[in-house]
C-alpha positions in Angstrom: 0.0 0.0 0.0 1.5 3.7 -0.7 2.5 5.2 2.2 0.5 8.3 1.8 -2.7 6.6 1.5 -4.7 4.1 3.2 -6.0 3.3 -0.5 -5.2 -0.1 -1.6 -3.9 0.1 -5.4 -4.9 -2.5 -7.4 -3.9 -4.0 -11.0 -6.9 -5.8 -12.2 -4.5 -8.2 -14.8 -8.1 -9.7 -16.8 -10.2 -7.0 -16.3 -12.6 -7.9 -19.0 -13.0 -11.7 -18.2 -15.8 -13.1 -15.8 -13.5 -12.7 -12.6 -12.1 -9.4 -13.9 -15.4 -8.0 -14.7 -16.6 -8.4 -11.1 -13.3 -7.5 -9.0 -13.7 -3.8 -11.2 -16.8 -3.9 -9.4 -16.2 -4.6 -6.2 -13.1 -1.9 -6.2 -15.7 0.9 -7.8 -18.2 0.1 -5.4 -15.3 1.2 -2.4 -13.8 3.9 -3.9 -12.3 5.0 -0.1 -10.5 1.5 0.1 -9.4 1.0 -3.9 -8.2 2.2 -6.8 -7.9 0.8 -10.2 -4.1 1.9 -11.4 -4.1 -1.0 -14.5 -6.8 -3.0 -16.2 -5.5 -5.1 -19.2 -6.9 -7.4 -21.7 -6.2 -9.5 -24.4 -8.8 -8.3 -27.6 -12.2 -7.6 -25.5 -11.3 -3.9 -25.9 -14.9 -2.5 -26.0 -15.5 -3.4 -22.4 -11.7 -2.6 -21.4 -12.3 1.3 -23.2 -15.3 1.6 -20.8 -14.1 0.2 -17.6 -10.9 3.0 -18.5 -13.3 5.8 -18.7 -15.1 4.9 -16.0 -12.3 4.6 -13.8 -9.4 6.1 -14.8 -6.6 3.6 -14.4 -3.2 5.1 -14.5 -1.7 2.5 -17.4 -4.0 -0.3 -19.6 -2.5 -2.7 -21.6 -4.0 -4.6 -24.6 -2.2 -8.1 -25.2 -3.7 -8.1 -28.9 -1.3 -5.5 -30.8 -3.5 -5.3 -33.4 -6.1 -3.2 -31.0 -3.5 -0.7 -29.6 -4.6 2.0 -32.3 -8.4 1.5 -31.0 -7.9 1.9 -27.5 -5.1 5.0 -27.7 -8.1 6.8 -29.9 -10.9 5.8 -27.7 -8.7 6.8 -24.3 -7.1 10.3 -26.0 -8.9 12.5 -24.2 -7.9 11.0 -20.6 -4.5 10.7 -18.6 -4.2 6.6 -19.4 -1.2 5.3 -20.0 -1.8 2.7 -23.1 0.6 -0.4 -24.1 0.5 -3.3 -26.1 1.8 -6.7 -26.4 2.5 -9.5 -24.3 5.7 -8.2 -23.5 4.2 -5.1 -22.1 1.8 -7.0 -19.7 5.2 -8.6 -18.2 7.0 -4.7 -18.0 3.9 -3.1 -16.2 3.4 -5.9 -14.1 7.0 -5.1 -12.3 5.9 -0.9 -12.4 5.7 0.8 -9.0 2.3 1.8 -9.6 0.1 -0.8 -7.9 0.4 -2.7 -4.6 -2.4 -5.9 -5.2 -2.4 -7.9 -8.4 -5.6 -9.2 -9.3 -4.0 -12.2 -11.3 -7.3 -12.9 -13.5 -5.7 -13.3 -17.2 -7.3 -16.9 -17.4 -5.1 -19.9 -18.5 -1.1 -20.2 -18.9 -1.2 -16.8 -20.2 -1.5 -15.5 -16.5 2.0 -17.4 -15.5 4.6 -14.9 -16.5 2.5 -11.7 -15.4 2.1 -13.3 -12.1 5.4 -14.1 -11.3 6.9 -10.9 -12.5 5.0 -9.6 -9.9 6.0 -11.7 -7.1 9.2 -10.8 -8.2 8.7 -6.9 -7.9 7.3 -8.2 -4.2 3.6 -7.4 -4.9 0.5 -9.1 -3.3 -1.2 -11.3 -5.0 -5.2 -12.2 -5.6 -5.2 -15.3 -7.7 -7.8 -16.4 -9.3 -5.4 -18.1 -12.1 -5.4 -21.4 -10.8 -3.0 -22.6 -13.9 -0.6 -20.4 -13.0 0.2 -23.0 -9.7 -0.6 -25.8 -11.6 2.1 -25.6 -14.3 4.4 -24.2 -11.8 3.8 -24.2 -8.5 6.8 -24.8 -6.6 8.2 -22.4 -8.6 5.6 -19.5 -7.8 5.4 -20.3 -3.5 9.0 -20.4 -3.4 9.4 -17.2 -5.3 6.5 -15.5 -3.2 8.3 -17.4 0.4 11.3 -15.4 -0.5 10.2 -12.2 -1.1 7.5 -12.2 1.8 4.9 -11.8 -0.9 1.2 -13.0 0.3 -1.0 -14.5 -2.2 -4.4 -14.9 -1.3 -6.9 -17.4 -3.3 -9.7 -16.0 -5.3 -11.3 -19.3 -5.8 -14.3 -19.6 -4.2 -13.0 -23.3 -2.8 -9.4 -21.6 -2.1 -10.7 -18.7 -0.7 -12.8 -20.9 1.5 -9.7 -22.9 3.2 -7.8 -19.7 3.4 -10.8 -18.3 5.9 -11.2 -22.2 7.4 -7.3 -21.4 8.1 -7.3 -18.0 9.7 -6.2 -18.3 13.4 -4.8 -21.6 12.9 -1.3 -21.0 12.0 -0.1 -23.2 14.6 -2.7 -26.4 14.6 -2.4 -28.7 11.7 -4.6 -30.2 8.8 -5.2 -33.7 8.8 -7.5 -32.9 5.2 -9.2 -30.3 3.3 -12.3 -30.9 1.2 -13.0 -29.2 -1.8 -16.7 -28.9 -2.8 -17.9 -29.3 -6.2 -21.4 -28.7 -8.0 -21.3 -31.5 -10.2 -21.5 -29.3 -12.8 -24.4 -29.5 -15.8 -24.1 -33.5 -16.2 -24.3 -34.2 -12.7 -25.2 -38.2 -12.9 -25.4 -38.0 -16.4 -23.0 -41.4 -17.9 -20.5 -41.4 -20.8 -23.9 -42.6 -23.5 -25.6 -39.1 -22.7 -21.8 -37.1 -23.0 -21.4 -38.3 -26.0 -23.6 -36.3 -28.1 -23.7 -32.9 -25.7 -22.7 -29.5 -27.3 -21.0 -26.4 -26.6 -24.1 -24.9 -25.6 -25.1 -27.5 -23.1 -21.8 -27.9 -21.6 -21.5 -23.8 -20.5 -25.0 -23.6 -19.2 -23.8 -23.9 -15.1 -26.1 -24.8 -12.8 -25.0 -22.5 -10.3 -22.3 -20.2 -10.9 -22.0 -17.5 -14.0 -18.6 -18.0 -15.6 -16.3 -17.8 -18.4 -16.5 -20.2 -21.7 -13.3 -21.9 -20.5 -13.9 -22.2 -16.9 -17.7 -23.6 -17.7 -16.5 -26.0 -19.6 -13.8 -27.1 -17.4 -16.4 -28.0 -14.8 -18.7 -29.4 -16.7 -15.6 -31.8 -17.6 -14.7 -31.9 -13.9 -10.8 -30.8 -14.8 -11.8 -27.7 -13.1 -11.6 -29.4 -9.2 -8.6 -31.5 -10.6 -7.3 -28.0 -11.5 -8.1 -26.9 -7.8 -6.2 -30.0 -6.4 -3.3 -29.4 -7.9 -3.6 -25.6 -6.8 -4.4 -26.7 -2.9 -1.3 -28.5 -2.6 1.1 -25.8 -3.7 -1.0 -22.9 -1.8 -1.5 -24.8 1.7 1.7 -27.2 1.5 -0.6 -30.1 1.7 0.1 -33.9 0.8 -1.8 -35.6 -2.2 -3.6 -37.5 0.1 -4.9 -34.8 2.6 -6.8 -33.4 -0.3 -10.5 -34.8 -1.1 -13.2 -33.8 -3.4 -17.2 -34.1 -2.5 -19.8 -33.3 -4.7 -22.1 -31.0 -3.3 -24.8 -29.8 -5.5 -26.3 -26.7 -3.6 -22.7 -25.1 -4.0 -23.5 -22.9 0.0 -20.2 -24.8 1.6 -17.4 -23.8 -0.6 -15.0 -25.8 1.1 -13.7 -27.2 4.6 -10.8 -28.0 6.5 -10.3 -31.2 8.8 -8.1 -30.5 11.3 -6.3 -33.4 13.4 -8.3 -33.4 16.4 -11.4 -34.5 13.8 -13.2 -30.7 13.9 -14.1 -29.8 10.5 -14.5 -25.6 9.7 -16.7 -25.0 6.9 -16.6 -21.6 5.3 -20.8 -21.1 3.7 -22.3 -18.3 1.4 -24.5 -18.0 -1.2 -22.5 -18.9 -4.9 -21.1 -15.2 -5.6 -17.6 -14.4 -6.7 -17.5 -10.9 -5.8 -17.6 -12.5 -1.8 -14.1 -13.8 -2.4 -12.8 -10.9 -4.8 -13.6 -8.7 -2.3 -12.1 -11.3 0.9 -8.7 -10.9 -1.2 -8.6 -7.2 -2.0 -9.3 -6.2 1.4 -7.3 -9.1 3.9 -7.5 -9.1 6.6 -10.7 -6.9 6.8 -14.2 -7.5 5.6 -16.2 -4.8 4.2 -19.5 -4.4 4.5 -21.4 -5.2 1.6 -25.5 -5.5 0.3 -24.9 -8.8 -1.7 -27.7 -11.3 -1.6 -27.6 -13.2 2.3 -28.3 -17.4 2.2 -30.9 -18.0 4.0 -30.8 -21.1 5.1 -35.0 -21.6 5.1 -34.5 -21.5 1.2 -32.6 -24.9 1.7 -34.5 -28.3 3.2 -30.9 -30.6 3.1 -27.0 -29.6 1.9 -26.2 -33.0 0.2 -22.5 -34.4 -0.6 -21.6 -37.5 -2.4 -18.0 -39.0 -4.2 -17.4 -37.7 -7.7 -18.1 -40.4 -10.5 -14.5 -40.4 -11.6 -15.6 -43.0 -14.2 -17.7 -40.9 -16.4 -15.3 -37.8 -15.5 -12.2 -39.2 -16.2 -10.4 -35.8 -16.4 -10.7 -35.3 -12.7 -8.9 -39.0 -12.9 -5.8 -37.7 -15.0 -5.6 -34.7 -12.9 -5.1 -36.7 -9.2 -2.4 -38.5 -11.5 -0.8 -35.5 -12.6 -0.9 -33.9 -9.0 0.3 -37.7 -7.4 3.4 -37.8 -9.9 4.3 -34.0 -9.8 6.8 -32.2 -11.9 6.0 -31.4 -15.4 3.0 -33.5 -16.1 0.8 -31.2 -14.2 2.5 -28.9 -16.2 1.9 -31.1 -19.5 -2.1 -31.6 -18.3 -2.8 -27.9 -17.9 -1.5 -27.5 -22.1 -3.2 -29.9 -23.7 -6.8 -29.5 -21.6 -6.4 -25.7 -22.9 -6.2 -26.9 -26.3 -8.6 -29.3 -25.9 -11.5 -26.9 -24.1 -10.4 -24.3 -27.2 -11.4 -27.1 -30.3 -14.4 -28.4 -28.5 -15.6 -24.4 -27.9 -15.3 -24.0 -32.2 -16.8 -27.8 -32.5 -13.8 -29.2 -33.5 -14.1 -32.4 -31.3 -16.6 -33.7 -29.3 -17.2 -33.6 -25.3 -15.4 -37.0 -24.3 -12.7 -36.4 -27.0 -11.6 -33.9 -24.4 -10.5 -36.4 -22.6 -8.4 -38.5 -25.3 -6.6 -35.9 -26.0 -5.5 -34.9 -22.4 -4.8 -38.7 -21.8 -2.7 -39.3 -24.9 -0.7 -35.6 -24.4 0.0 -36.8 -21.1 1.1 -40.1 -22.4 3.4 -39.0 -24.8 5.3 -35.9 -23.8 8.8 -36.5 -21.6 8.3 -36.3 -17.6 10.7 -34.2 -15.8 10.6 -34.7 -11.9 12.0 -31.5 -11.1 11.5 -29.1 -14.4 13.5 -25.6 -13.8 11.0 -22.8 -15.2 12.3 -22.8 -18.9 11.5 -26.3 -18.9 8.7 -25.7 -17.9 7.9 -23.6 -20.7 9.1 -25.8 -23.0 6.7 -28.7 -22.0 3.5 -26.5 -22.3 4.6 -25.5 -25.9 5.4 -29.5 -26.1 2.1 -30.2 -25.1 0.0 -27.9 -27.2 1.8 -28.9 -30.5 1.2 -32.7 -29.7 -2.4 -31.7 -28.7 -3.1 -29.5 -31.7 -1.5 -32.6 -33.8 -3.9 -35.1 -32.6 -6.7 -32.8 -33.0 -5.0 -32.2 -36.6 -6.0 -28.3 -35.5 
């Protein structure tokens, strides 16, 4: 935080996806605690010239070069600062402009932002959960040695981060991560066969983003979350579970070793956990809709069909073996999700692809972070080549 303000700064890296969209509301709705000093994007410019004007960031960035002409004539009558390039979302994320980065750039795109920032010893709100599955160890050790918090945006992360408050010195004997079940809850591989695009993005309780919908729906999203809860909370492979729990009001709980379980409950809203990060450790009062718990006769939980969902099956193997085959996963279920989204393959083919990309790129146990780089790019080719995109 600047020192002549009690304002937090934020850089909102995202601003126009899902996540994004609603943490640039939460910070305009507390004008006295926030400040927007950057908002990028990749090509949704519309909605990034309007958040600008609204707001009046200090600096925006546009990662599609091809829209920097747009926005410098839509923003030419205000102070903004305008860059382009993927490059550029890298050099303002190590700027002394900002003190919280709301990492929301979804996907592997969001790694290299992220970690320039821990770097420049900013705070972190992530809610790019790829960015610790392809290289976790990389990012907590980073953020350990320059004293850099980062604070989960997830709902579910979010969720044991609050379960956790207080209990620095009592230890976890298992967290479980709660899951909706998505749109095919009980549904069986005959009905997933045919299902479309349109089908699979139509959540049941949350409003997301194309690629996040879809990786629920596929169940890689809580394998995504897995892999994420083991590098954010230190945990062990096997202190992590999963439960499917339809009603989506207990976003996640921790067991502890005495056998007391804290749940953390709300209605399903991400601004509750954008705002949690932006503003820890205080709560701010807010007029978001209250669960009232008259409105629900039974919470219900039951194990994930890991048969029919196989991807959350490849992802407990990718988190059990470690090193680069998270890594490896993360690539080829981006490629994947983007073919299906343009009905290039079909809903289980998903699957196949992540399976045989897993299969057939080299394991490294303990990757540095160019190799890491190289086994995502590794990984998309061989998925894009089975896909024949």
């Amino acid at each position: 935080m600047s020192a002549t303000s009690l304002v937090k700064r934020i850089a909102v890296f995202g601003s126009t996806g899902s996540i994004g969209i609603q943490a640039v509301e939460v910070i305009a709705a507390n004008p006295d605690k926030f400040s927007v000093e950057v908002l990028t994007c990749n090509s949704n410019t519309d909605i990034l010239i309007q958040q600008s004007i609204k707001l009046n960031p200090n600096v925006v960035v546009v990662g599609d070069e091809s829209r920097y002409a747009e926005v410098k004539d839509a923003l030419s009558g205000t102070d903004v600062k305008i860059f382009a390039g993927e490059k550029a979302l890298a050099e303002v994320a190590a700027m002394d402009i900002y003190d919280v980065m709301l990492a929301g750039i979804v996907g592997y795109a969001g790694l290299k932002p992220t970690l320039t920032a821990i770097e420049a010893g900013k705070a972190i709100a992530l809610a790019n959960k790829e960015t610790l599955v392809v290289a976790g160890d990389i990012i907590m050790q980073v953020a350990k040695e320059k004293g850099v918090p980062v604070i989960p945006v997830d709902s579910e992360h979010s969720a044991i981060f609050q379960c956790l408050v207080g209990e620095g010195n009592n230890n976890i004997e298992k967290i479980i991560l709660t899951a909706s079940g998505g749109p095919f809850l009980g549904r069986k591989t005959n009905y997933l066969v045919n299902v479309k695009r349109e089908h699979a993005l139509q959540h049941p309780n949350w409003t997301m983003g194309a690629k996040i919908s879809i990786d629920s729906a596929t169940l890689m999203n809580k394998g995504l979350e897995m892999i994420e809860a083991k590098w954010l909370f230190d945990l062990q492979p096997d202190q992590i579970q999963v439960l499917i729990h339809p009603q989506s009001i207990i976003h996640s709980m921790v067991q502890f070793e005495d056998g007391s379980i804290k749940a953390q409950m709300g209605v399903p809203d991400m601004r509750l956990p954008i705002q949690y990060a932006l503003a820890f450790p205080k709560r701010i009062k807010n007029h978001y809709p209250r669960c009232d718990f008259k409105k629900y006769s039974s919470l219900t939980f039951e194990e994930p069909d890991y048969r029919t969902f196989h991807n959350l099956t490849l992802a407990i193997e990718a988190m059990n073996r470690g090193g680069n085959l998270p890594c490896i996963m993360n690539a080829a279920n981006e490629i994947a999700v983007y073919a299906f989204l343009r009905n290039k393959i079909g809903f289980l083919d998903m699957t196949d692809v992540i399976e045989k990309t897993m299969e057939k790129v080299s394991f490294l146990q303990k990757p540095t972070l160019e190799e890491y780089y190289e086994s995502d790019g590794e990984a998309r080719s061989h998925a894009a080549d089975i896909i024949k995109l």
